[in-house]
Structures are given as C-alpha cells and as structure tokens.
C-alpha atoms as one frame of an Amber mdcrd trajectory, in Angstrom:
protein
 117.676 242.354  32.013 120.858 239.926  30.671 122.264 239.985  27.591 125.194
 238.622  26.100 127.669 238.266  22.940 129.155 234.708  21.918 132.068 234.480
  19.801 131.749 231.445  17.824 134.780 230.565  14.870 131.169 230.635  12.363
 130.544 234.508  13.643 129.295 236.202  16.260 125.791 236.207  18.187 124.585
 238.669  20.218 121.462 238.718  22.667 120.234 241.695  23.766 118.629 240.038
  26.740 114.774 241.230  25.714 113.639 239.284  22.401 115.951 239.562  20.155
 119.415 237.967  19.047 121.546 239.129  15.935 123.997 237.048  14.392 126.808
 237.906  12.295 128.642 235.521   9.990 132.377 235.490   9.601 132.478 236.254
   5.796 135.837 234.989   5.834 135.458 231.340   7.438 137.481 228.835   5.709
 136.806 225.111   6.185 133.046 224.762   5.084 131.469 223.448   2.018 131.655
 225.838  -1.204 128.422 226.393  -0.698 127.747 227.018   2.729 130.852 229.504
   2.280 129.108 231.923  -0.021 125.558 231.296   1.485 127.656 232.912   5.026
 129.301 235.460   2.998 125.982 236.580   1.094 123.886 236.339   4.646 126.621
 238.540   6.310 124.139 238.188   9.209 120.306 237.317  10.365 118.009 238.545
  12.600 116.038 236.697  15.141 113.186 237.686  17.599 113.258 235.441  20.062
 110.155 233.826  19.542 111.600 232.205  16.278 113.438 229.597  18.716 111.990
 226.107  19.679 114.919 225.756  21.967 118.698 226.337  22.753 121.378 224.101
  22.993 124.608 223.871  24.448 127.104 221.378  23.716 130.732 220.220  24.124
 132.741 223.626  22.986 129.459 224.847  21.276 125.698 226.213  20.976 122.991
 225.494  18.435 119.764 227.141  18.000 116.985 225.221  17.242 114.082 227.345
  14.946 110.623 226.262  15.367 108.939 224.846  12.562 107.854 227.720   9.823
 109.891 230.026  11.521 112.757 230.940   8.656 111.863 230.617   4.949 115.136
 229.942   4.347 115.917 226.947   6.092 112.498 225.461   5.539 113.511 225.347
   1.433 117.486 224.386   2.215 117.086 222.076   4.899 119.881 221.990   7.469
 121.323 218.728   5.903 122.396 220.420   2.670 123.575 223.892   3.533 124.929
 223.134   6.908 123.826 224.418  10.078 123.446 228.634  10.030 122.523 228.464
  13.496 125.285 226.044  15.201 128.206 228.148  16.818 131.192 225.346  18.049
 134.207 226.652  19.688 132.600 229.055  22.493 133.078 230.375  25.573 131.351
 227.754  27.853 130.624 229.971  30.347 129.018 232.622  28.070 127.298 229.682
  26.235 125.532 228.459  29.225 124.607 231.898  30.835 123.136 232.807  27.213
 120.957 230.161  26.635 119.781 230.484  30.677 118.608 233.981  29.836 117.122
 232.516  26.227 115.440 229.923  27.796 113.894 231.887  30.371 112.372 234.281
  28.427 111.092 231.257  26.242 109.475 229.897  29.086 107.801 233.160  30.015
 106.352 233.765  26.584 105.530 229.953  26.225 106.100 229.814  23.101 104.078
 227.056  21.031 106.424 224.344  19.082 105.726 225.772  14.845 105.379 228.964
  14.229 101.831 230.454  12.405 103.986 232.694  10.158 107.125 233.448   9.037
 109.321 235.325  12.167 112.523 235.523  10.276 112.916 237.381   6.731 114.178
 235.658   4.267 117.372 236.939   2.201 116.299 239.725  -0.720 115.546 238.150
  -3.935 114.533 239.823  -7.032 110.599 238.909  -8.695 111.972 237.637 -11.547
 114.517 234.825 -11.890 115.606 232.842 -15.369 116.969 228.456 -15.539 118.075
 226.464 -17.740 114.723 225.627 -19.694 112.059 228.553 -17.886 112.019 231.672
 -15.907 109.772 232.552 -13.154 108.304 235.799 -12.365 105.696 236.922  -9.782
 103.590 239.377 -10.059  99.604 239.872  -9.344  99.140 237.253  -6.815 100.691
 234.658 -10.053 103.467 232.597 -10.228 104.499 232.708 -14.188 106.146 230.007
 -15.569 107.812 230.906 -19.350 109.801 228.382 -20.747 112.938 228.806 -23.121
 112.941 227.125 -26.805 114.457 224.025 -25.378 111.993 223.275 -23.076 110.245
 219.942 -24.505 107.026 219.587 -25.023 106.173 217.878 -21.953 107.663 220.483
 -20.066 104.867 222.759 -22.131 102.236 220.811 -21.537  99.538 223.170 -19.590
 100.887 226.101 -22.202 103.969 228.838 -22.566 103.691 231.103 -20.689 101.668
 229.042 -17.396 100.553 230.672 -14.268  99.694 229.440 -10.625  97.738 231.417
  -8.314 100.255 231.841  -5.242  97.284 230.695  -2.740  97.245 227.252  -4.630
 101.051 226.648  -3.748 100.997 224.221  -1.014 105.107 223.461  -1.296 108.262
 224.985  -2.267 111.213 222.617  -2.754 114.618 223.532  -3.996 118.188 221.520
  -4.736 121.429 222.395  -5.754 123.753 220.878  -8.185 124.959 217.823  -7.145
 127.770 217.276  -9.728 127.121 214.732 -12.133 125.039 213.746 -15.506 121.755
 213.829 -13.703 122.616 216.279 -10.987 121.622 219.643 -12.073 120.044 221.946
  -9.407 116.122 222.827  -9.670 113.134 225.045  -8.059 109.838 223.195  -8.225
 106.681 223.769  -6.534 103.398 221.431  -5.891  99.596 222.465  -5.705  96.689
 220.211  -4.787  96.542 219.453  -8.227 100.277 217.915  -8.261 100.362 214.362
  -8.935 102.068 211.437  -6.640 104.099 210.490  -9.493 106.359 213.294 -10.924
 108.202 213.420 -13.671 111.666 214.555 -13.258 112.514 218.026 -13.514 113.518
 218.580 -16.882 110.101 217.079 -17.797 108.247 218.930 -15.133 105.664 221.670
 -15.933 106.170 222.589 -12.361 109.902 222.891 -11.997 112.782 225.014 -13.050
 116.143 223.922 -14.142 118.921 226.259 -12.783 121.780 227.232 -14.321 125.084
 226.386 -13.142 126.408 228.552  -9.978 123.228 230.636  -9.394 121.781 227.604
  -6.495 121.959 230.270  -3.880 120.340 233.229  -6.445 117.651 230.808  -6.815
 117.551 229.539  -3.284 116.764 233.072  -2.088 114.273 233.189  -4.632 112.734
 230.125  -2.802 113.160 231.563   0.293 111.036 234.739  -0.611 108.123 232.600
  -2.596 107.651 231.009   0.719 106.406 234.045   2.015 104.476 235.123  -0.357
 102.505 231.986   0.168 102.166 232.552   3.286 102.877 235.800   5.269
C-alpha cells in the first residue's frame, strides 16, 4: 500500500494509498479571483474516493485532477472556467507528484473505472432548503421545488402562478452564474424541465429562474450544488 501528501501553494492533498484522497485548501491563498478566494476559504477542504477521478495529471511544477463526468455537484453547476480549477495543485514536489499519481493511476486501472459517473461520488458543500433573490425564493420540501416570488416580480415572471412548484424528478438541468459586474450582469439560479422552451426569456422574465442578490453567488451556488443531488442521488 502507497500513499502520499502533496504540498501544493492552493493547499494540501493527501492520498491514503487505498481509495481515497483529502484535500485541504489554504484559506489564506492570496492571488486568485475574489471569488475563487472565498469559494477556497468556505470549502476549507473536499473529500474524494478515488473512483470520482477520470484521470491524473502531472504537469510542469504541478498536478491536476481530472473528475469524471457527474462526479461533484459542485463543479458540474460552476464549471471550471468560472470558479477556477479546485482540483489543480501548481508548484509541487515533482517527485511526490509523479509517485502520487503512479499509485492513483494504478488503482484506477485496477477498479477500471468507467469515464461518467452514475451518481454523485463527491458531496456537495451544505446548503440550507430554503434560499431568497432578488425577485423569488426557493424552497424544497416534499419532493417540490417552490418557486415564491417577491412584489417586484413582473407579471411574466408570474406567469404559471405565486407560489409555483416543480416536481424535483421533472428537473432535467441546474444552471447557475454569478454577477458579472455590469447593467445586465446580475447573478441567477435557473433550472429547465422537459417542458422548458428553446427560447428563454432572460432571467428577470423567467418563471424558471432566480435573481440573486448581490454577494450571496456562492450561498446560492451551494444551493445549486445540493439541488443537483436531490435530482439525482
């Protein structure tokens, strides 16, 4: 049995050399993006069985791991393009890189595990069942997500009734966005059903979506992240 712990200026990962690895996040790296700042310092750290891996890599003064498909609720709603990488570690021992990711891959191979994942393998951040925007809060509760939208909420926005509920098992998607700064660039939780047309209106205007209020993208990110798997387990 190997094992191994890589100190990367992002945090530190440790393998225990059986299935699973443990990360923890420097809660005091400077340098990143206001957001991906706080989203390391709320994390403080993830856990990952093994099998939640598609693949490691190992770079020039770094290693990335690379999450299967439907493996972490969390990064399927952020994406890796807007929240930065929670899994890429630069400035690492090379040597302890390399002999990591040997023993990683190895036991990947054994296991042979497939390329997406058939459930979610890593848990997603707590989040409360109840979460308010701009123009509607959501709540779950008995298998329903409830839409219940504020007094400024147009009429559009009202349009299959206040309060609205969707069965969870009719949620096909979750997407989420910050705010991007901007007239026009205020963040947003929406979801879409079989029933969601090709043409949406934009958020403010969408039964669907919720308008966030300003500094809570990462409250309502988790949020997100915790709907997923409710959808599916």
């Amino acid at each position: 049995m190997a094992g191994g712990e890589l100190v990367s200026m992002n945090g530190t990962v440790v393998w225990d050399g059986v299935g699973t690895l443990r990360i923890r996040y420097d809660r005091t790296l400077t340098g990143l993006e206001p957001m991906a700042g706080s989203l390391f310092a709320r994390l403080g750290g993830r856990v990952l069985p093994v099998e939640a891996l598609q693949s490691v890599e190992v770079y020039d003064g770094g290693l990335r791991l690379v999450l299967r498909d439907g493996a972490d609720p969390l990064q399927a709603v952020s994406g890796v393009e807007v929240m930065g990488d929670l899994y890429d570690f630069p400035d690492v021992d090379p040597a302890v890189a390399e002999q990591v990711a040997g023993d990683i891959r190895r036991t990947l191979a054994r296991r042979d595990v497939p390329a997406a994942a058939a459930r979610w393998l890593v848990a997603p951040p707590p989040a409360p069942d109840r979460i308010a925007g701009r123009d509607a809060t959501l709540s779950v509760a008995n298998g329903q997500l409830t839409f219940t939208y504020e007094l400024r909420a147009g009429r559009r926005k009202k349009a299959n009734g206040n309060p609205w509920s969707v069965p969870l098992g009719t949620i096909l998607e979750v997407e989420w966005s910050p705010h991007r700064g901007g007239l026009g660039g205020r963040g947003y939780l929406r979801i879409g059903t079989d029933r969601t047309p090709l043409d949406r209106p934009k958020p403010k205007h969408d039964p669907a979506a919720m308008v966030s209020t300003r500094d809570a993208d990462l409250d309502v990110l988790f949020f997100a992240a915790r709907l997923l798997t409710r959808i599916r387990p």
